[in-house]
N, C-alpha and C positions, 0 to 999 in steps of 0.2 A: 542672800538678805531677804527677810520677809515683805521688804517695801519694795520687793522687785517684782512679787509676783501682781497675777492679771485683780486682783481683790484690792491693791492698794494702790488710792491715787498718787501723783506726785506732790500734789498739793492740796489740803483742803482752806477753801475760805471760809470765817464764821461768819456771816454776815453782809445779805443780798442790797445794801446799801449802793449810791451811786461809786464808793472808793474800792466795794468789794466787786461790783459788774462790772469797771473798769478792770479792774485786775486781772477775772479771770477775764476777761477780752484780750487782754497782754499775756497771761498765762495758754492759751492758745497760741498767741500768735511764737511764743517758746518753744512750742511743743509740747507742753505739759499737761499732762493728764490730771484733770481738774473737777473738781467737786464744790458747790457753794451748797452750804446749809443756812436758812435763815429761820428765823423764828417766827416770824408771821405768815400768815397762809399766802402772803405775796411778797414781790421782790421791790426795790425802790426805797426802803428805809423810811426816813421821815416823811421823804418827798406827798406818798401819796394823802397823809394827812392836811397837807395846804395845795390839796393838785388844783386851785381855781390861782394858784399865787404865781405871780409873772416875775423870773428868775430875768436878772440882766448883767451876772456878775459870772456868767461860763463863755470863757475863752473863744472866740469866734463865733459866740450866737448872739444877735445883739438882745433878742427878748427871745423868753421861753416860758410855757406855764410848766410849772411841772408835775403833772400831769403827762404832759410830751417828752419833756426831760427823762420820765422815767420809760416808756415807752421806749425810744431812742436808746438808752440804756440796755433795757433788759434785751434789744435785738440784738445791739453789737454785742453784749455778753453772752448772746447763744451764738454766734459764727462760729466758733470750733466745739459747739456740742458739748458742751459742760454738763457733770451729771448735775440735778438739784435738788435737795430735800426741803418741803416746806414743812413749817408749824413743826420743828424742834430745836427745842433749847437745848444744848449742850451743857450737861450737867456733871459730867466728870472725864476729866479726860488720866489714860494711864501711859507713861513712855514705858516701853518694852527693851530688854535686854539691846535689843539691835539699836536701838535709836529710833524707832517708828514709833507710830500712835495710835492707840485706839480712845476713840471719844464716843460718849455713851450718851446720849439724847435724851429726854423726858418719857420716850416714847418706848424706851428700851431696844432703840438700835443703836449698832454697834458701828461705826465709822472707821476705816482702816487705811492712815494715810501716813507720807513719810514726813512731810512738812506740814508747821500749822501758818496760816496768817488769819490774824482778829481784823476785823473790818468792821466792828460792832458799832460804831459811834462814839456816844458817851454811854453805853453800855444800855442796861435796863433804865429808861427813866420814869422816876416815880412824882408824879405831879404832886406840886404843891397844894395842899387843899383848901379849901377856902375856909377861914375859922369863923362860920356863922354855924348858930343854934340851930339845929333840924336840918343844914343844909344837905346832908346823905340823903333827906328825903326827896328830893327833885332831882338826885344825882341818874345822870342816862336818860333822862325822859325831859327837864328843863333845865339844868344845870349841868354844865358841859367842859369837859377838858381835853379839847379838840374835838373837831368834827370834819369828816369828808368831804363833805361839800358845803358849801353857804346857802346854796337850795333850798335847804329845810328851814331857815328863817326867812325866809320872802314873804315880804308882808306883815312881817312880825316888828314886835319892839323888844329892842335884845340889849341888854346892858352887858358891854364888855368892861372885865375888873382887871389891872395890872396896868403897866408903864414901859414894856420894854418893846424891843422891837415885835413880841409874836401879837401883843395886845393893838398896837397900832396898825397890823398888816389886817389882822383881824378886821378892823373896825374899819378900814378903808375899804376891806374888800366887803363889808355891811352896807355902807352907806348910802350904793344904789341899789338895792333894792331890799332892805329892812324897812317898816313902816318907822321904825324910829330906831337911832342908835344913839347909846350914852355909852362914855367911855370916864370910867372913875379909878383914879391913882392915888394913892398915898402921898405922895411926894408935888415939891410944887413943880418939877418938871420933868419931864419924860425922858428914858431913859435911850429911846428905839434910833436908831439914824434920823442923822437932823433934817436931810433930805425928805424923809415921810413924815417926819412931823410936821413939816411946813407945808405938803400938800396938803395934811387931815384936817390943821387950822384953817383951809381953804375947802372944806367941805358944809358940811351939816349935822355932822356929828357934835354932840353937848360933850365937850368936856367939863370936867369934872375933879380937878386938881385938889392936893390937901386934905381929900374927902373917902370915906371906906365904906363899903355894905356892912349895916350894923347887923339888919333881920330881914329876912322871906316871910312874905306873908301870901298864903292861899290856901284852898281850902281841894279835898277828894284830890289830891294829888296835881292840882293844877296851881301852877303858881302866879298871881296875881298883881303884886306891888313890891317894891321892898324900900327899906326906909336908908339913906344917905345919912353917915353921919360925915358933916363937914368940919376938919379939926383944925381949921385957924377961925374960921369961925364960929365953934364954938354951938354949931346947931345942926336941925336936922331939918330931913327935906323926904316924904314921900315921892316914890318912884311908879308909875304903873308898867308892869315888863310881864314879856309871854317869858322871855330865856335869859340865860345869862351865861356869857362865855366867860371862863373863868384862866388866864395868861398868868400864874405869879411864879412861871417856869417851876423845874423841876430838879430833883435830887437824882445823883448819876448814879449807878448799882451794877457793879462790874461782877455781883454773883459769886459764881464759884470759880469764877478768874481768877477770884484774888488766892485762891489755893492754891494756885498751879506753881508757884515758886518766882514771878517775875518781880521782879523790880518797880514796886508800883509808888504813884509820887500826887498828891491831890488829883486823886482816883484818875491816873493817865497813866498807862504804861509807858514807862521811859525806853527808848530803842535809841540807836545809833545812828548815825548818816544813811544806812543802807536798810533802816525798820529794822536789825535783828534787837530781840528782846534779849534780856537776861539770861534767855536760858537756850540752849543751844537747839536749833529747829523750827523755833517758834516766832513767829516775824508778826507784826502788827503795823497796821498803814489807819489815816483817815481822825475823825475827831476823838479817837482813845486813845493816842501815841502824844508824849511830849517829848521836847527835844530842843536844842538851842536855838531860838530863830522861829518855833512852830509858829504858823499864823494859823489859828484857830475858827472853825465855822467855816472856812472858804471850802468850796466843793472841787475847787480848781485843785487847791492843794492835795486832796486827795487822788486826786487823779494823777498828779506825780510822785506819792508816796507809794501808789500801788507798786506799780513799774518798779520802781526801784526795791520794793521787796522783791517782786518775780523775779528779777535780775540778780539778784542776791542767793534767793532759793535753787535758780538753776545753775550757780556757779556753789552753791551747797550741796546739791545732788551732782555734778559733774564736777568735781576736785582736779580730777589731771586735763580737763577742757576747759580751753579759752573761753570765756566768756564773751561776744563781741556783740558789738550796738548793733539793735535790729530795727528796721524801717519797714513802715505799712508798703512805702511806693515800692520796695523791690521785694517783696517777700512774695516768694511764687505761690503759693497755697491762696492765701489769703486774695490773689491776684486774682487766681484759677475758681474760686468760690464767686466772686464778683462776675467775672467775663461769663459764669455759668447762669448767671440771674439776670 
C-alpha cells in the first residue's frame, strides 16, 4: 500500500489551530506519524489575533492570555516531532486508487498522507465590511478588522463598530490605555456575554446604542472625524477618532472543501460521534464539524473532538487491532521525553 511507504504520513492535520495542535499532541502520543499544514506563517489559529485577551473558559487554567495559550499549545504539539508546513492552503486534494491522499497546496507541493482531519475552524473568514463611502481608503493604516496587538492604539481615540462579543472584548481591552474609546451598535443592546457587558458599562468607554458610522472624514490619508448617525433619534453627532476597529463579524468560506464530496450543512461539516466525515478517511474535529449536541466556539470542545478523531483514524489504519484507551500518566515514551527534560 502506497500509504505505507516512508513519503506518507499516517495522518495529516489541516489546520495549526488550538483543536489541530491538540490533536497532533494525541496523534503522537498514538504513534502516528503526523503532519499539520496551516495556512498562516504561524500556528495558534485565531488565537494569536486577540493574544492580549484573557481566556477563563479552558479546563484547568483558571486565567490565560492567549498569547500563552497558544505558546503552551504549539510546545505540547511538538513532543512527538510533528512535521509542519506553514503559509499553505490546501487547494486540491486527489484520493488515489489505494485509498490514500494527495493534497496540493497554493504553493504547488504535493502532501502525501493516508488520513485527512480538517481542524480549519470556521474555515476562511471573510470580514464583514463596513458599508461607509471611501471606507477602503483607511483600510490597514486606520480602519481595521483585527489587530495583533492593542499597542498600536495607545494614546489614541479609536471608535470600535459592532455588538457582539469580539466588539466588546475589543473595547474593554481599549479602554485602559486608548486616549478615548467609543463603542457604536446598531441595535439597542449588545449582543456579547452579559458578563462583559456589565463590566464595560462600568468602564469609560461612550457607548453608543441604536446609532452607525454614517462617513470618514480626513484628509492625505489620515483619518480625522467621522459623523454618527443615531437612528431612534433621528440625528447625528460628529466624532473626532485616530482609528476605528471595525467587529460586525465574518462570513465562513470553507474553499475548495466544499469539492471534496463531504456532507456539508450551513457551512459545517457534518461527522459522526467519532469526527468521520462523509467520506471514508476523512475525519474533521473543532469549530467546522456539526453534530448532535455540538457546543460551538468552546476550545474545550475541541480538544475532545481531536482525540476522538485520532482514536478513530488509528482504529482506521489498524482494522484487525484493538484500539484501547491511552493515558498521558502511563504512556512510557511520552514519560521518557519528560524524565529527559
Amino acid at each position: 500500500m502506497a500509504g505505507e511507504t516512508n513519503s506518507y504520513f499516517d495522518v495529516t492535520i489541516i489546520g495549526g489551530g488550538p483543536t489541530g495542535l491538540f490533536a497532533a499532541f494525541y496523534a503522537g502520543m498514538r504513534d502516528l506519524k503526523t503532519k499539520i499544514i496551516e495556512a498562516a506563517p504561524f500556528l495558534g489559529g485565531k488565537l494569536p489575533y486577540y493574544s492580549e485577551k484573557v481566556l477563563y473558559d479552558v479546563g484547568g487554567i483558571e486565567a490565560i492570555t492567549a498569547r500563552d495559550l497558544t505558546m503552551q499549545l504549539e510546545k505540547q504539539a511538538r513532543t512527538f516531532e510533528p512535521a509542519i508546513a506553514y503559509s499553505q492552503l490546501i487547494e486540491k486534494m486527489e484520493r488515489l486508487e489505494d485509498g490514500t491522499f494527495h493534497l496540493i497546496s497554493n504553493t504547488g507541493e504535493t502532501h502525501s498522507t493516508r488520513t485527512i482531519l480538517l481542524a480549519i475552524g470556521y474555515g476562511t473568514l471573510v470580514s464583514n465590511k463596513l458599508e461607509v463611502p471611501n471606507a477602503e481608503r483607511y483600510e490597514g493604516s486606520h480602519l481595521h478588522y483585527g489587530a495583533k496587538s492593542v499597542d498600536r492604539f495607545r494614546g489614541k481615540r479609536v471608535l470600535v463598530s459592532g455588538g457582539g462579543d469580539s466588539a466588546v472584548d475589543w473595547a474593554l481591552a481599549l479602554a485602559s490605555i486608548a486616549k478615548y474609546v467609543g463603542l457604536v451598535h446598531r441595535r439597542d443592546e449588545f449582543r456579547a456575554h452579559e458578563g462583559n457587558v456589565a463590566q464595560l458599562r462600568n468602564t469609560a468607554v461612550h457607548l453608543m446604542t441604536s446609532s452607525r458610522i454614517k462617513e470618514i472624514h480626513g484628509s492625505d490619508g489620515q483619518m480625522e472625524s467621522v459623523t454618527i448617525e443615531h437612528l431612534d433619534k433621528k440625528g447625528i453627532t460628529s466624532l473626532d477618532v485616530d482609528e476605528i476597529v471595525v467587529c460586525h463579524g465574518a462570513k465562513p468560506d470553507l474553499g475548495e472543501i466544499k469539492k471534496w464530496g463531504l456532507k456539508i450543512e450551513r457551512d459545517r461539516i457534518v461527522v459522526d460521534a467519532w469526527m468521520q466525515t462523509s467520506a471514508e478517511g476523512i475525519f474533521a474535529a473543532g469549530d467546522v464539524v456539526d453534530y448532535p449536541g455540538k457546543l460551538p466556539g468552546l476550545i474545550a470542545g475541541g480538544f475532545t473532538e481531536g482525540p476522538a478523531a485520532i482514536n478513530r483514524i488509528k482504529a482506521y489504519l489498524n482494522p484487525r487491532q484493538e484500539v484501547r484507551p491511552i493515558w498521558s500518566t502511563d504512556h512510557a515514551k511520552l514519560l521518557a521525553i519528560h524524565n529527559e527534560s
